[in-house]
PLY file of the C-alpha trace (Angstrom):
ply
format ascii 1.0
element vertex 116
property float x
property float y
property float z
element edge 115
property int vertex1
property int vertex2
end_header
0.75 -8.08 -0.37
-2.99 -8.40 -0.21
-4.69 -9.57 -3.34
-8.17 -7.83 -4.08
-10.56 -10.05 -5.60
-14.17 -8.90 -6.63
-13.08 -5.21 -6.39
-15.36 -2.97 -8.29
-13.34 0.16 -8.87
-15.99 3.63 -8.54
-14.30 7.00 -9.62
-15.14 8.53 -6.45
-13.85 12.09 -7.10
-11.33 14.16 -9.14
-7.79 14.59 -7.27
-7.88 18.49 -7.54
-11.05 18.25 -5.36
-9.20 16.62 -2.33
-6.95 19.37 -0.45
-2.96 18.53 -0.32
-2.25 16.40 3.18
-6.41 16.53 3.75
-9.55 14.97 3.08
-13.00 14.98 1.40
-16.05 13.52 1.66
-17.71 11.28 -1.07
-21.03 9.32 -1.28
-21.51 5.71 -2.47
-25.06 4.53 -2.57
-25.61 5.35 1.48
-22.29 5.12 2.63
-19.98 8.05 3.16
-16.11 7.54 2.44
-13.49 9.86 3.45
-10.81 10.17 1.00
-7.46 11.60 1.90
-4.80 13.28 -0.68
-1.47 12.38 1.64
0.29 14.71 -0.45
3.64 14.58 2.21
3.91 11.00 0.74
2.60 11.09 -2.24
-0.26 8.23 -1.04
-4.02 8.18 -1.11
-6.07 6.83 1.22
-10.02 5.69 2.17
-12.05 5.25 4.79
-15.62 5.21 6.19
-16.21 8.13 7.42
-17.97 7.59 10.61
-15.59 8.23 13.76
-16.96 4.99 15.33
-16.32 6.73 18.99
-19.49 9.49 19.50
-20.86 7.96 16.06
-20.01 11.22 13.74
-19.31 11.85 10.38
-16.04 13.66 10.39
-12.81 11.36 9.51
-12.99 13.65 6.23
-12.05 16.65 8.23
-9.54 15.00 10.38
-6.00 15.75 10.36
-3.57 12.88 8.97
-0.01 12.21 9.69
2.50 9.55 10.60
2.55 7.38 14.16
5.32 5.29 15.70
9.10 4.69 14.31
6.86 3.11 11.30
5.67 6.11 10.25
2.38 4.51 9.86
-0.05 6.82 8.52
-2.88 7.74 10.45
-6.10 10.13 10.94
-7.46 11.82 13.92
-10.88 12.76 14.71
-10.98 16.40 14.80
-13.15 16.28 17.43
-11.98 13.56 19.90
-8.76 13.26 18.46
-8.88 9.48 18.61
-6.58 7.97 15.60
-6.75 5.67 13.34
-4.74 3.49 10.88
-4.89 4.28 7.17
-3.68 1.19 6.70
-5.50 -1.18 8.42
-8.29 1.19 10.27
-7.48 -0.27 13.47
-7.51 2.40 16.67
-4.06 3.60 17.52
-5.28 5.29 20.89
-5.45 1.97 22.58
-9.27 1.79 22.31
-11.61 -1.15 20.52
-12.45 0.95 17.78
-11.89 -0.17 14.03
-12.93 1.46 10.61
-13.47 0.40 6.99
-10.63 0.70 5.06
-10.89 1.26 0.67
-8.55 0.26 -1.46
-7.56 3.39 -3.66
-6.29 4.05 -7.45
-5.67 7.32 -8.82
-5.09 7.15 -12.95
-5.10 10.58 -15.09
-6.42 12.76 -12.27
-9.13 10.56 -10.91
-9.49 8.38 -7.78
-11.05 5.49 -7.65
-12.25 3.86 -5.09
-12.24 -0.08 -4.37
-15.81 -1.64 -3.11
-15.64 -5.13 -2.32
0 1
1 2
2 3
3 4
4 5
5 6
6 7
7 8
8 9
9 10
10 11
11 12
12 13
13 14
14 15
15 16
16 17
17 18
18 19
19 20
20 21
21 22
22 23
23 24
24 25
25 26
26 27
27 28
28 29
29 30
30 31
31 32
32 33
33 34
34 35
35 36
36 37
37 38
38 39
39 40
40 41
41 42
42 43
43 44
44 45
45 46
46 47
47 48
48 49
49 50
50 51
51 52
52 53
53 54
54 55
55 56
56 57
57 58
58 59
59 60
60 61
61 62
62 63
63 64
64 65
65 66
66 67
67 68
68 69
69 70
70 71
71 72
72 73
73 74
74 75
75 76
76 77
77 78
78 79
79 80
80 81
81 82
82 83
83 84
84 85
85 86
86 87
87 88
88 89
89 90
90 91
91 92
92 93
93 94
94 95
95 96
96 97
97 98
98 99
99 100
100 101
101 102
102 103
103 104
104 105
105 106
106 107
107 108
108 109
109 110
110 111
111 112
112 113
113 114
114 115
């Protein structure tokens, strides 16, 4: 288990504002964060939300399931379809590619996001 020090936890959004098994789109200062209501399991995830391949900002709008006999949960570009790990944001179509990865709370209805 990972311990978070110097977390400052933002209420990014509302949870009936994320779509069941999708994603939305919230803005921190300048950064965008994609944050995903994995409804299947019953998890919440967030990430930057800049596809780090052809530089877009899409992960929000990307489809998310499970990879590998871990069930790993994942997100795929919806344009390139390149995935990546919820978990650790590292690129599981064999590429370089990595993304940010948020800690995430939900508590009465609202998600909050971890910035370190």
């Amino acid at each position: 288990m990972e311990v978070l020090e110097d977390v400052q936890w933002v209420l990014a959004c509302y949870t009936d504002d994320v779509p069941e098994n999708g994603g939305a789109c919230v803005k921190h200062g300048s950064e965008q964060i994609a944050v995903y209501n994995f409804s299947r399991r019953g998890e919440w995830y967030a990430t930057q939300n800049l596809c780090p391949h052809k530089q877009q900002m899409v992960l929000s709008r990307g489809m998310i399931g499970s990879a590998g006999e871990a069930c790993e949960p994942k997100v795929a570009c919806p344009f390139h379809k390149k995935t990546f790990s919820l978990l650790s944001g590292e690129c599981l179509s064999g590429e370089d590619y990595q993304i940010k990865t948020y800690p995430v709370r939900v508590i009465d209805g609202k998600v909050y996001i971890g910035i370190v």
